[in-house]
C-alpha positions in Angstrom: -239.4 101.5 129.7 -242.1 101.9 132.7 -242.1 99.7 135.1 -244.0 98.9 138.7 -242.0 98.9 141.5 -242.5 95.5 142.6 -241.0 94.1 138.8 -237.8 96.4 139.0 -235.3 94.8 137.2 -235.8 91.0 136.5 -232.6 89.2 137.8 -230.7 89.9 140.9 -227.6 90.1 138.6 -228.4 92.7 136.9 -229.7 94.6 140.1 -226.2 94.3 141.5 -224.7 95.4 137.9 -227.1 98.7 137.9 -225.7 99.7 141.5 -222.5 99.5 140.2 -222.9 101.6 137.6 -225.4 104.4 139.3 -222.0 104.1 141.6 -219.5 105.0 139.4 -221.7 108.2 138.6 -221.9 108.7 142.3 -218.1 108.4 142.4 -217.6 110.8 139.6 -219.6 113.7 141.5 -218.2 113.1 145.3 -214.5 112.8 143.4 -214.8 116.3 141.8 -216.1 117.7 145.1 -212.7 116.9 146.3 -210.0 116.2 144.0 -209.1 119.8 143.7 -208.1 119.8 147.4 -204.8 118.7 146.7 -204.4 120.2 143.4 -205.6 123.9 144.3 -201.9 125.2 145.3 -201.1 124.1 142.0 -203.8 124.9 140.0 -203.8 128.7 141.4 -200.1 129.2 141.1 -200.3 128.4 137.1 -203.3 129.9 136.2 -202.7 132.8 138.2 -205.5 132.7 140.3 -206.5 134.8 144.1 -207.5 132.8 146.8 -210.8 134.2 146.2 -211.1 132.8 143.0 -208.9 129.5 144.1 -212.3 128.9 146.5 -214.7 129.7 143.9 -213.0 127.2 141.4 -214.2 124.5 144.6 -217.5 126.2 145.2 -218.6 127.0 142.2 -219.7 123.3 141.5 -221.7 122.4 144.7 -223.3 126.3 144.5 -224.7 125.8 141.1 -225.7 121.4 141.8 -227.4 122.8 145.2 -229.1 124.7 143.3 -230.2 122.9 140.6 -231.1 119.3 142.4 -234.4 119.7 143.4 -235.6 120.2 139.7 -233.5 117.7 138.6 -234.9 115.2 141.1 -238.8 116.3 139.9 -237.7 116.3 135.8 -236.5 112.8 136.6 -239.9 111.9 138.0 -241.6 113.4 135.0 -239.0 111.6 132.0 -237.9 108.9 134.3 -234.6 108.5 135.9 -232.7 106.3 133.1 -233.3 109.7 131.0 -232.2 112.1 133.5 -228.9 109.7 134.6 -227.7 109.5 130.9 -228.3 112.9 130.0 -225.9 113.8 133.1 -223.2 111.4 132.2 -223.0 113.3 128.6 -223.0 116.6 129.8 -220.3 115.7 132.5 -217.8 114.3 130.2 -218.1 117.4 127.6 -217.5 119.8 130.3 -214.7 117.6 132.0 -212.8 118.2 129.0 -213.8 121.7 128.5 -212.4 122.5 132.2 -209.0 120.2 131.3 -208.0 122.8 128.9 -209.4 125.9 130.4 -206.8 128.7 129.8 -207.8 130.8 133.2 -209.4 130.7 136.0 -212.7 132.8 134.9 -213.4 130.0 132.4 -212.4 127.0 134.9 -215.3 128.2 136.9 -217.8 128.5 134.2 -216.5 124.8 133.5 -216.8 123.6 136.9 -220.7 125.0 136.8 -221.4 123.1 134.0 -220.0 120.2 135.6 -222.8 120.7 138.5 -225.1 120.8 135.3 -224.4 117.4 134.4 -224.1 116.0 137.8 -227.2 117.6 138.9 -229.0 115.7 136.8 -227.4 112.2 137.6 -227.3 112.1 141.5 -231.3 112.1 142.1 -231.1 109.4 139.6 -228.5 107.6 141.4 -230.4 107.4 144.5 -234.0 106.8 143.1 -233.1 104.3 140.6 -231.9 102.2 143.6 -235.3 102.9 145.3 -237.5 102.3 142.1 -235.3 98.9 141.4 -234.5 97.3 145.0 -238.0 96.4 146.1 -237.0 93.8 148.7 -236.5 96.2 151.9 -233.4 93.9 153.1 -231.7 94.0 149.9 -232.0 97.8 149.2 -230.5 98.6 152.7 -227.4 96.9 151.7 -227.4 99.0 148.7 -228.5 102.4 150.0 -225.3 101.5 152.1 -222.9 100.9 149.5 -224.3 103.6 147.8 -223.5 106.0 150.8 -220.4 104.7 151.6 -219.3 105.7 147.6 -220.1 108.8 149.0 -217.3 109.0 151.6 -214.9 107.0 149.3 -215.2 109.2 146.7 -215.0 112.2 148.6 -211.6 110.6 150.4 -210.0 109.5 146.9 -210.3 113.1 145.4 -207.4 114.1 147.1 -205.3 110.9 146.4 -206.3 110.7 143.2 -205.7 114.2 142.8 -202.0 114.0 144.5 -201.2 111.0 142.1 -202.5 112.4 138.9 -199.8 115.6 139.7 -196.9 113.9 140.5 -197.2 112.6 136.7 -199.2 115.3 134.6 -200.8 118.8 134.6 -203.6 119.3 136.6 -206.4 119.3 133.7 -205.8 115.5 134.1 -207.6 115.1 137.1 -210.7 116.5 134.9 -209.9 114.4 131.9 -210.0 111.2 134.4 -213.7 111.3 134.4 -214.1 110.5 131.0 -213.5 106.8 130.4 -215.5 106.2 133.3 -218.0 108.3 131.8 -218.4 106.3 128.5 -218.3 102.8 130.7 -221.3 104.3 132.7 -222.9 104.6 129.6 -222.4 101.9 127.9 -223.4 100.1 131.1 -226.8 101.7 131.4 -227.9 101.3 128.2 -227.2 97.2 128.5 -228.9 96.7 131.8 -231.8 98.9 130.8 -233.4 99.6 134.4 -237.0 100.1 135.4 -237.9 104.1 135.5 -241.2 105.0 136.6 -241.6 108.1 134.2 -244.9 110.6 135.1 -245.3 112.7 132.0 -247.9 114.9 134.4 -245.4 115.5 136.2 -244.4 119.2 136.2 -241.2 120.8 136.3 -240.4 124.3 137.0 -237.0 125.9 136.6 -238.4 129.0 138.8 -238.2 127.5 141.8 -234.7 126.2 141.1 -233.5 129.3 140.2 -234.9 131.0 143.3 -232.9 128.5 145.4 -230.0 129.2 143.6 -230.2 133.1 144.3 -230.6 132.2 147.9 -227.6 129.9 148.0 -225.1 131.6 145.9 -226.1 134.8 148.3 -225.8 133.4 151.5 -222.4 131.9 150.4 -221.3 135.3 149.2 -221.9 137.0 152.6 -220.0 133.8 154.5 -217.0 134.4 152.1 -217.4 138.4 152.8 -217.6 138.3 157.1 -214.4 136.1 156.5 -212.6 139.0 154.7 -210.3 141.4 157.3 -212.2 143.7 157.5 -215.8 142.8 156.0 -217.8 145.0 154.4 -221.1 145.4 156.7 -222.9 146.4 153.4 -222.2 143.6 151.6 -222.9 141.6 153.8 -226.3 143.6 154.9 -227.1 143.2 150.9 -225.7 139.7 150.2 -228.6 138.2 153.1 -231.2 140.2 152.1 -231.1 139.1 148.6 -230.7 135.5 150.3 -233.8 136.0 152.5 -235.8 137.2 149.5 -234.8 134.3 147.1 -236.0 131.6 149.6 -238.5 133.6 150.8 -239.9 133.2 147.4 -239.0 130.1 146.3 -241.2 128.5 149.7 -244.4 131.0 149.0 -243.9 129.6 145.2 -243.6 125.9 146.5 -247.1 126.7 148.5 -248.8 127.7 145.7 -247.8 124.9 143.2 -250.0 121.8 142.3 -246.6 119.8 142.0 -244.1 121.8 143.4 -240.4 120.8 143.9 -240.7 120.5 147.0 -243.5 119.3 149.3 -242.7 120.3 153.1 -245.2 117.9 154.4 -241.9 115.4 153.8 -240.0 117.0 156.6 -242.8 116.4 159.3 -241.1 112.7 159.1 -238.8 112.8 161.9 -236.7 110.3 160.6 -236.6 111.8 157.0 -235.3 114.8 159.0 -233.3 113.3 160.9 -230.9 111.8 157.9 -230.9 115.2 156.1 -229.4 116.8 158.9 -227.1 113.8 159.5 -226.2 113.8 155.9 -225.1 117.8 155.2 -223.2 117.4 158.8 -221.5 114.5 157.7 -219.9 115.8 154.4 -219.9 119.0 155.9 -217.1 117.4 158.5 -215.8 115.6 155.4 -215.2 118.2 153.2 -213.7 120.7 156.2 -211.2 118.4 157.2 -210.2 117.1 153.7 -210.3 121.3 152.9 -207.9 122.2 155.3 -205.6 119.5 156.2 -204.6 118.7 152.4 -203.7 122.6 153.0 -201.8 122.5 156.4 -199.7 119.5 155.5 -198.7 120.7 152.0 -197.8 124.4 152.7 -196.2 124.1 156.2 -195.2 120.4 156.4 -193.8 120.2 152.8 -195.8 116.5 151.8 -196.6 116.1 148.8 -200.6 116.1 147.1 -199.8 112.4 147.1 -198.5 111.9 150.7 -201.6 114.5 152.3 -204.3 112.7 150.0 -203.3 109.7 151.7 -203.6 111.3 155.0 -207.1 112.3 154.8 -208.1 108.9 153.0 -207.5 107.7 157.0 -211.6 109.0 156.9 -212.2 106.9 153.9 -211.0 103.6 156.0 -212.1 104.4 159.0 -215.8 104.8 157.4 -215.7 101.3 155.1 -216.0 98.6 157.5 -219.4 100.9 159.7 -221.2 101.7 156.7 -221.1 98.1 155.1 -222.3 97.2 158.8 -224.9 99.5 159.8 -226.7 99.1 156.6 -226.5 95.1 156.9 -227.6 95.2 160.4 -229.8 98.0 160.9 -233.1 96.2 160.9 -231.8 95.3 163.9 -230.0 98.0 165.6 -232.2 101.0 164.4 -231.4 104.8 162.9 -231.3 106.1 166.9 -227.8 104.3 167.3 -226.4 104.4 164.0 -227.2 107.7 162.8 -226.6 109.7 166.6 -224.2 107.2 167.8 -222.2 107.8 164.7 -222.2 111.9 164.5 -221.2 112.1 168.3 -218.2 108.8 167.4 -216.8 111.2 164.4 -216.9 114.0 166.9 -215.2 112.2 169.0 -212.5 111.6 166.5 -212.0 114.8 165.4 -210.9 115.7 169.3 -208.6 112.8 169.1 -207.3 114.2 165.7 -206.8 117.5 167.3 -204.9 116.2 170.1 -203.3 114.3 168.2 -202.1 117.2 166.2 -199.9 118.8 169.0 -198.1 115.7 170.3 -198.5 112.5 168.2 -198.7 112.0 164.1 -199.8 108.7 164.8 -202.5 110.0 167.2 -203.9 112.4 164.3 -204.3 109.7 162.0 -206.0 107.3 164.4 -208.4 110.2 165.0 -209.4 110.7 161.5 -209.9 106.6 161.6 -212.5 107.3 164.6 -214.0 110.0 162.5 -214.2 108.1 159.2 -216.0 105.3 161.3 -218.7 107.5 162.8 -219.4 109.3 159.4 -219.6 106.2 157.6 -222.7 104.3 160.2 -224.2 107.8 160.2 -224.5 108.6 156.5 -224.6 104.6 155.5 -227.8 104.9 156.9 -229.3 108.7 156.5 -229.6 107.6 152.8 -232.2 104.9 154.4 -233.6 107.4 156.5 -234.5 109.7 153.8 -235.2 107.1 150.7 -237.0 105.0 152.8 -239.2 107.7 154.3 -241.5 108.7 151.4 -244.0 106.9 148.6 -241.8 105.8 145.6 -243.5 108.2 143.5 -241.9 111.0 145.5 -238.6 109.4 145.1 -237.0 111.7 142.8 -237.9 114.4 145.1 -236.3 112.5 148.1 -233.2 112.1 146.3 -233.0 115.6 145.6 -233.4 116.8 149.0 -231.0 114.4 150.3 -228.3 115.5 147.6 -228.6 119.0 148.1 -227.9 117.9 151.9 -224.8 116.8 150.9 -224.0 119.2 148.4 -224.9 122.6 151.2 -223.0 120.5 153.9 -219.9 120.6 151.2 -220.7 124.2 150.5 -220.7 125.8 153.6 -217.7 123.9 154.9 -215.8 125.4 152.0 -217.7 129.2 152.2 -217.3 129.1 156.2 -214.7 127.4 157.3 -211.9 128.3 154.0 -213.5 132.0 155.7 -212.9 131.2 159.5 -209.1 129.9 158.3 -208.7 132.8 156.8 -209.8 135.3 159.2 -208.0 133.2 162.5 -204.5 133.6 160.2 -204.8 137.0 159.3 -205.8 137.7 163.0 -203.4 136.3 164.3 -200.3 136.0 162.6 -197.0 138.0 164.0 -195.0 138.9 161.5 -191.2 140.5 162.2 -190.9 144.1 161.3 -190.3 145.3 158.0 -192.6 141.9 156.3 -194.3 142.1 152.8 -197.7 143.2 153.8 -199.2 140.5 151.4 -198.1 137.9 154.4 -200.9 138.8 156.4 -203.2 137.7 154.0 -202.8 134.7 153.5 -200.4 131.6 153.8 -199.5 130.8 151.0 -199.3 134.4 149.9 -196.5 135.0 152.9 -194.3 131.9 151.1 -194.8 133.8 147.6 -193.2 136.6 149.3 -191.4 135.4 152.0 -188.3 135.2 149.9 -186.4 132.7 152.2 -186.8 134.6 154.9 -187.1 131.9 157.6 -189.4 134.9 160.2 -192.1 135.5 158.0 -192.3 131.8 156.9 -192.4 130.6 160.5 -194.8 133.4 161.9 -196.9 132.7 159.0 -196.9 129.0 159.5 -197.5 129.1 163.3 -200.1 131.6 162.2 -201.5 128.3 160.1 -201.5 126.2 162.6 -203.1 128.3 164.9 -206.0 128.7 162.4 -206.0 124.9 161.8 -206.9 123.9 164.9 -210.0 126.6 165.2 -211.3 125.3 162.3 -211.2 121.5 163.6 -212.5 122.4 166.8 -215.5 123.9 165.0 -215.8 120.7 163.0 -215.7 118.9 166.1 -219.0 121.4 167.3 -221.2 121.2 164.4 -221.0 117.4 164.3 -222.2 117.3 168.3 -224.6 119.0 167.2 -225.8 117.3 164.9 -225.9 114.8 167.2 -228.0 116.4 169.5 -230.2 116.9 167.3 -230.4 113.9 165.4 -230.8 111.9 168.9 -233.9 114.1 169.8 -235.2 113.4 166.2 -234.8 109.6 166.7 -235.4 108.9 170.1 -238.3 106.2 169.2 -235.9 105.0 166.7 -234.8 102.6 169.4 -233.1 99.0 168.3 -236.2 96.8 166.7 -238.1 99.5 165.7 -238.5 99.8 162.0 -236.4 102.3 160.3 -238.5 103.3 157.2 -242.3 103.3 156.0 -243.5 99.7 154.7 -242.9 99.0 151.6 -246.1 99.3 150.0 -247.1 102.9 149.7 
């Protein structure tokens, strides 16, 4: 079905009922971004997997959407985004189950990439079919809203979902989860039936998305190596040189197309800019925290995956009640105070949460309140910024971008900052003479090993801790500045100002 922007989808009924179900998809990708935080110590110990390939079981599903989401966003353009949104649902659900029963951790990874298959194709959709069927500009700020507060709800569920679905099964169940929701989505879609401007002359080339991919996958490989004691200079030398070549070519090939994936001219929107940076530091924060304090609390302060799922939902709270607000009211207060206000409010919270770390419990968990709170106004509204920012017809190609925002802020959190814990533990820990060697690798290596011995375990814990707090603090750093930047971005983007191009374009 084609229809004009301006029809969308008849009744305001079934407008609601189409957000809800392009949010359930949303929910399904954000959840499996993060419902392995909780479940990885348990996940590695029974299929026998290394750290390394415990952090490639996270990364591999972010590398290979980032990747493929510009293409996705463009094919959507050119079959229409009801297509693309379907197709992703199927091809999640298959490879949901495939990674439930996955026997090791080689073929857990392979299922996790086909995972970012299937949700490569359904986020752009998400995004644009929202765009294409919200034409009242009012209206579809509320729902960009909701839809970017799914973001940080689903991202701050993984973990609790994750924790509950252990205490009571293996941990394949928190794959095979996603598959009555999968089937609902479906049937959903197929009821409401939503307009989806398809462009048949619109091209589609899986070139460019594999060039991106090389780039990513690449300058993800060198992150993990310069995290390794010591790294290897060459493969590191090699690893962003094959990086520099694949976007290298992947922007002369974008120059050279008729309809490439991705037009730069987009960017010279400040605002558009703006929300892309506010969005990959956002979920970059997100994901960091969620990464390594799921970690922390489980390996040296014995909770449970339950009990520190709960803990980092505190962002998830926090965010609720800002981004339901800031996308209701930001006609009126503008993308300057929402969007800046919020990154430097979230960095704020994460210094609270550090504090908070060394002298109160109750401290800590008011800090990741203060964080969730800034996160949610700034990425409640960055979704505006960048959807709102571009003709409809480029809408699939917004969404894209704005995805693989959030998909490279989740990516590097995990390649850099899993790295930078790493790195601080294994320079720093003190272990008592005579220790397993293995216990300066890794934490939860020195409790394999430790074999009761109460002076490895502590040295290796304080050792954690240690590391801990140098990854927050550089949490804390990337999200100020982001606001920097975001504030010199939107400095006209003052209260009364509008906040997107009019709606006819």
């Amino acid at each position: 079905m084609t229809l004009t922007e301006e029809n969308g989808i008849g009744t305001a009924s079934r407008r609601w009922a189409l957000l809800v179900t392009v949010g359930a998809g949303l929910l399904l990708i954000t959840l499996d971004n993060s419902i392995l935080y909780t479940a990885l110590p348990t996940l590695t110990a029974d299929l026998g997997a290394s750290v390394t390939q415990g952090l490639w079981i996270i990364n591999a599903y972010p590398l290979v959407m980032a990747g493929l989401l510009l293409g996705a966003g463009t094919l959507g353009d050119r079959i229409g985004h009801t297509k693309m949104f379907v197709t992703g649902l199927v091809i999640f659900g298959l490879a949901s189950v495939l990674a439930a029963f996955a026997p090791t951790p080689e073929l857990l990874i392979a299922a996790r990439a086909i995972l970012a298959v299937g949700a490569a194709a359904m986020m752009p959709a998400t995004l644009a079919l929202i765009r294409i069927n919200f034409p009242d500009e009012r209206e579809r700020n509320l729902a960009i809203a909701i839809w970017g507060s799914l973001a940080v709800v689903g991202a701050a569920l993984g973990p609790i979902i994750g924790g509950l679905l252990l205490q009571h099964f293996w941990w394949g169940a928190a794959f095979l989860v996603n598959v009555p929701i999968v089937v609902a989505a479906i049937v959903a879609i197929v009821v409401i039936r939503p307009a989806s401007e398809a462009d048949p002359g619109k091209r589609w080339d899986a070139v460019s998305s594999i060039q991106v991919m090389v780039g990513l996958a690449a300058t993800v490989y060198a992150i993990k190596e310069i995290g390794h004691r010591p790294p290897s200079l060459s493969v590191v030398a090699v690893s962003l040189t094959v990086a520099a070549i694949g976007f290298t070519l992947f922007v002369r090939r974008q120059r050279t197309l008729d309809q490439p994936l991705l037009e730069f001219a987009i960017f010279r929107n400040p605002a558009f800019t703006a929300g892309v940076l506010a969005a990959a530091a956002s979920m970059f924060a997100i994901a960091g925290i969620q990464l390594v304090t799921t970690q922390r609390y489980q390996l040296v302060a014995g909770f449970t995956p339950l009990e520190s799922g709960l803990l980092v939902s505190a962002i998830a709270v926090g965010s609720l009640p800002t981004a339901m607000l800031g996308g209701a009211f930001l006609h009126r207060v503008g993308l300057l105070v929402l969007i800046c206000g919020g990154l430097t409010l979230s960095a704020v919270g994460v210094l609270v949460t550090v504090i908070g770390f060394g002298t109160s419990f109750g401290l800590l968990v008011a800090g990741l309140l203060v964080t969730g709170a800034g996160l949610g106004a700034a990425m409640a509204v960055a979704s505006t910024a960048i959807i709102g920012n571009v003709p409809v017809r480029r809408a699939g190609m917004a969404s894209s971008v704005e995805e693989v925002s959030y998909e490279f802020g989740s990516l590097t959190a995990v390649a850099l900052l899993g790295s930078l814990l790493a790195m601080i533990y294994s320079v720093t820990v003190d272990l008592p003479d005579g220790a397993p060697p293995a216990a300066g690798e890794a934490l939860v290596d020195a409790l394999a090993v430790a074999e009761g011995d109460q002076a490895v375990i502590d040295a290796a814990s304080s050792a954690f801790d240690t590391a801990y707090l140098g990854v927050m603090g550089t949490v804390a750093v990337m999200l100020a500045i982001g606001a920097a930047i975001t504030g010199i971005l939107l400095r006209r983007h003052v209260p009364g100002t509008a906040s997107q191009l009019p709606s006819e374009h």
